[in-house]
C-alpha positions as protocol buffer text, in pm:
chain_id: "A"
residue {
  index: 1
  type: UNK
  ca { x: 9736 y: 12363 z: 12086 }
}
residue {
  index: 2
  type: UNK
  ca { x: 9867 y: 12141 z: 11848 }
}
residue {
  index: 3
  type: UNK
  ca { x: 10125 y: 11854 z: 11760 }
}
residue {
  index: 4
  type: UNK
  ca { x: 10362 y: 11899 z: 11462 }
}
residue {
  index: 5
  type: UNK
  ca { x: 10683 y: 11732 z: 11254 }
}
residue {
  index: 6
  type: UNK
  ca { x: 10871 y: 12084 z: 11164 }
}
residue {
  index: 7
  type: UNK
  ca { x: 11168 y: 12177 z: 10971 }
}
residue {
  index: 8
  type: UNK
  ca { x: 11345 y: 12462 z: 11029 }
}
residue {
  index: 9
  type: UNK
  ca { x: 11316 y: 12760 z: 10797 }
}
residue {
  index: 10
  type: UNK
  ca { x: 11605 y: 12755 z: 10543 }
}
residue {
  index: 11
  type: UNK
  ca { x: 11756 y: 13049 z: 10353 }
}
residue {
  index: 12
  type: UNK
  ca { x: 11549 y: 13122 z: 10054 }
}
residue {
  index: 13
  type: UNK
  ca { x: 11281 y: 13009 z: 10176 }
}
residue {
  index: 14
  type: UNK
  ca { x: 10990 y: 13192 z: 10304 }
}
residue {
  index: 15
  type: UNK
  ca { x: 10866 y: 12977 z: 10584 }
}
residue {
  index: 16
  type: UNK
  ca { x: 10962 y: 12606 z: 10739 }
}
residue {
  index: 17
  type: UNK
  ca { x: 10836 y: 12256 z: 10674 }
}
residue {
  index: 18
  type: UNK
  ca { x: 10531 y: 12165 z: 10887 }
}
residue {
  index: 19
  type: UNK
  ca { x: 10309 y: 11869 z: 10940 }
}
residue {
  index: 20
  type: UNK
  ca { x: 10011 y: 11838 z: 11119 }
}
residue {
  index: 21
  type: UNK
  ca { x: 10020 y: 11562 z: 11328 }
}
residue {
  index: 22
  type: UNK
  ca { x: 9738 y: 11600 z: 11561 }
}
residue {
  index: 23
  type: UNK
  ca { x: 9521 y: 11894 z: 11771 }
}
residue {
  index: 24
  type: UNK
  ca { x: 9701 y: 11822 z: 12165 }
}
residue {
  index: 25
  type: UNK
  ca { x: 9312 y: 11672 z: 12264 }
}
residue {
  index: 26
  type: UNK
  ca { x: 9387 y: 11396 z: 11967 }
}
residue {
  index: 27
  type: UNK
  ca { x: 9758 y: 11349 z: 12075 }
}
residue {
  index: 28
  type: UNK
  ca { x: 9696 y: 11293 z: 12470 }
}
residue {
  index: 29
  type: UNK
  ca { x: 9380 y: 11044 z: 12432 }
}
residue {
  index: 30
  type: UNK
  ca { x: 9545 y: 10827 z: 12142 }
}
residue {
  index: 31
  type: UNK
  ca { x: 9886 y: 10967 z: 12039 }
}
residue {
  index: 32
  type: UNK
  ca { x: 10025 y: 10920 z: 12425 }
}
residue {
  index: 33
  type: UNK
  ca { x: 9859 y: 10592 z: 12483 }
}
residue {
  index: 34
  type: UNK
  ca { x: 9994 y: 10456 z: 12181 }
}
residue {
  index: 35
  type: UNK
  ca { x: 10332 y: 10565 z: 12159 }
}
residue {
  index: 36
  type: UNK
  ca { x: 10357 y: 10381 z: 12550 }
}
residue {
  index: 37
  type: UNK
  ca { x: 10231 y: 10095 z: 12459 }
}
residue {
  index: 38
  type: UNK
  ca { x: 10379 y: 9999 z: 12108 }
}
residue {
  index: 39
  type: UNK
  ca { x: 10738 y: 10130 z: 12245 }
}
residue {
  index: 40
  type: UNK
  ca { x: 10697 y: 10439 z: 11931 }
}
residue {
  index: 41
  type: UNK
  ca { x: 11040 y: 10686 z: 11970 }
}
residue {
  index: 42
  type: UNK
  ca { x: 10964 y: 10883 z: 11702 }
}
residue {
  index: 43
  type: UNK
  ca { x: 10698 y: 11121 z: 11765 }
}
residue {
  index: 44
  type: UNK
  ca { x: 10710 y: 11183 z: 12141 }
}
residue {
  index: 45
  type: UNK
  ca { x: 10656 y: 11545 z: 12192 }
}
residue {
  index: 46
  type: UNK
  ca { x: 10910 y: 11696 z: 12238 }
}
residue {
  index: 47
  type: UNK
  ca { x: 11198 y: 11523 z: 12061 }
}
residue {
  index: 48
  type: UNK
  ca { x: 11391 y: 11529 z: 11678 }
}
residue {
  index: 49
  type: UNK
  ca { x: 11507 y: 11279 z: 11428 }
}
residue {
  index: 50
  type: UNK
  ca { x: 11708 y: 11303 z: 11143 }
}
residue {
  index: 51
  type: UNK
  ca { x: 11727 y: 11105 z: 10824 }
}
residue {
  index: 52
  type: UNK
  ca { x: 11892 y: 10785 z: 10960 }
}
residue {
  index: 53
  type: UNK
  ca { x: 11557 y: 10716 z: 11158 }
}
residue {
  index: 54
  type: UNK
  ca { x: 11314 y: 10787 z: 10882 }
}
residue {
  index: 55
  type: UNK
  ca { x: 11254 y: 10389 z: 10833 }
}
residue {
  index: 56
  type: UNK
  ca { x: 11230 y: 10382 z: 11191 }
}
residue {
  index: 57
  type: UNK
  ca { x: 10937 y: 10660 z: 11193 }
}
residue {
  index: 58
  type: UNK
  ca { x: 10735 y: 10488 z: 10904 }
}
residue {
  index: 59
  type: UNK
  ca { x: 10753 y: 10161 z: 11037 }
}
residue {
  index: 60
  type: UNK
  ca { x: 10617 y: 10352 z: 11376 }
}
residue {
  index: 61
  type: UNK
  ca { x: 10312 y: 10522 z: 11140 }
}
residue {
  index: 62
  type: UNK
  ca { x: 10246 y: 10168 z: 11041 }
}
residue {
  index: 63
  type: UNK
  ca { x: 10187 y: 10054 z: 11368 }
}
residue {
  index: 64
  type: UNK
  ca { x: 10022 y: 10368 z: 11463 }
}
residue {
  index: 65
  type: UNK
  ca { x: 9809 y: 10264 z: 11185 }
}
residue {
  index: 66
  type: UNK
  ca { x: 9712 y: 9938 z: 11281 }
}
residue {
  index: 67
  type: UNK
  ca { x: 9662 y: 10065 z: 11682 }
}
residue {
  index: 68
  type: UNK
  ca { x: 9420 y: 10384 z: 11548 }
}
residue {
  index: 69
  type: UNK
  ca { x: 9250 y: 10076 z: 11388 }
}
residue {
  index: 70
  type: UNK
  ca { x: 9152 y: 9850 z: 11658 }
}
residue {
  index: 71
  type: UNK
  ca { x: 9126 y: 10106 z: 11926 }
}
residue {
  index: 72
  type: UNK
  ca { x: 8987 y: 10455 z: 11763 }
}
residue {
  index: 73
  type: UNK
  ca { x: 8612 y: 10493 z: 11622 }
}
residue {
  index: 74
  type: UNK
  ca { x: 8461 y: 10780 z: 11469 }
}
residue {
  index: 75
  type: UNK
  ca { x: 8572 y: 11129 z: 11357 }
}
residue {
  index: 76
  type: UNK
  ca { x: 8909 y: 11036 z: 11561 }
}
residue {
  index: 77
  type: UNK
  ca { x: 8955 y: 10779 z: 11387 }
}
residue {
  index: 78
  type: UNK
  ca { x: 8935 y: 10942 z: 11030 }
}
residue {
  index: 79
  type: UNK
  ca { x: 9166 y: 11216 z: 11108 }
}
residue {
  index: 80
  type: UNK
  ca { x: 9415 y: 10982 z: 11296 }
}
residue {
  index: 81
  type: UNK
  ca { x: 9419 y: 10793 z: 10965 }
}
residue {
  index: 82
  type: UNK
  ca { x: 9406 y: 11061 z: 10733 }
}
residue {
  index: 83
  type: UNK
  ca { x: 9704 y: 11223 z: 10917 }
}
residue {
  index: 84
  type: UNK
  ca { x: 9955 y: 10923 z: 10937 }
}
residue {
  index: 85
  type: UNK
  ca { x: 9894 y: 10915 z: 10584 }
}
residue {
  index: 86
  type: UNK
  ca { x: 9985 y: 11282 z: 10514 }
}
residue {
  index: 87
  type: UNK
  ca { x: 10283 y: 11210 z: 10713 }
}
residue {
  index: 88
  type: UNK
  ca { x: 10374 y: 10897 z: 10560 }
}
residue {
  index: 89
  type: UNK
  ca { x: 10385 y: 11077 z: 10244 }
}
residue {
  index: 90
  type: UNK
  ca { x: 10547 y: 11414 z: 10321 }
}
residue {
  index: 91
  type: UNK
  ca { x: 10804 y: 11282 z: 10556 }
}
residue {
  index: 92
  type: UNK
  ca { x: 11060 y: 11112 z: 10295 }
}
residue {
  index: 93
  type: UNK
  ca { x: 11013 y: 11475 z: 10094 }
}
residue {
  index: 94
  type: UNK
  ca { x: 11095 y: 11619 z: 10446 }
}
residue {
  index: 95
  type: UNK
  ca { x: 11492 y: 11486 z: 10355 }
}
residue {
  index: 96
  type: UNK
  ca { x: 11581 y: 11684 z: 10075 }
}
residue {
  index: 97
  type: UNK
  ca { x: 11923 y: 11736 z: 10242 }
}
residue {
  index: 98
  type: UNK
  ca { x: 12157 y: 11492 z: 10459 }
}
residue {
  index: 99
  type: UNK
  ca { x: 12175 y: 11768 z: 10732 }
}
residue {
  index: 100
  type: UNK
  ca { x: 11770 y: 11732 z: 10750 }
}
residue {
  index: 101
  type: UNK
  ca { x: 11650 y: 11726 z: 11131 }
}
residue {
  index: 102
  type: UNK
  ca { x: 11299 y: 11720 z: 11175 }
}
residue {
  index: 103
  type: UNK
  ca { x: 11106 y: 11888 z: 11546 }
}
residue {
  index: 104
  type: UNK
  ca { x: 10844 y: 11701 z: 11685 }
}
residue {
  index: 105
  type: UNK
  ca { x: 10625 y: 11909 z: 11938 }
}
């Protein structure tokens, strides 16, 4: 199992927006912890967000950033990083549209 930001699949096209947050191992030992502990809204699996919080959920990747940092070593720690990137990147192109909500889970 896995954790992913998805959009849902629109006409024309032939499948959704996904991104890769984390594998569920990744998500429960650093993901979980985190998100408790620096107050993060935005990607608690299950929940949404549309385009009005999309400050909020960089600012959150930021500190995810900074907690992966001091607290993650290794592997994890590469891929934690590598994926808030990814994610800081492809989540403003997630809002092509107003109506935009984006599925965490």
């Amino acid at each position: 199992m896995s954790v992913s930001v998805s959009r849902d699949e629109r006409p024309g096209e032939d499948f959704g927006l996904e991104i890769f947050v984390a594998f569920q191992r990744v998500y429960n030992q650093y993901w979980e912890p985190a998100i408790e502990e620096l107050g993060i809204r935005c990607f608690i699996a299950p929940t949404c967000f549309g385009k009005d919080k999309l400050e909020q959920a960089l600012r959150e990747l930021g500190l995810m950033r900074e907690w992966t940092n001091r607290n993650v070593t290794g592997k994890d720690r590469d891929e934690i990083l590598m994926r808030i990137e990814v994610l800081e990147k492809r989540l403003p192109e997630a809002f092509d549209r107003e109506d935009t909500i984006l599925y965490v889970g």
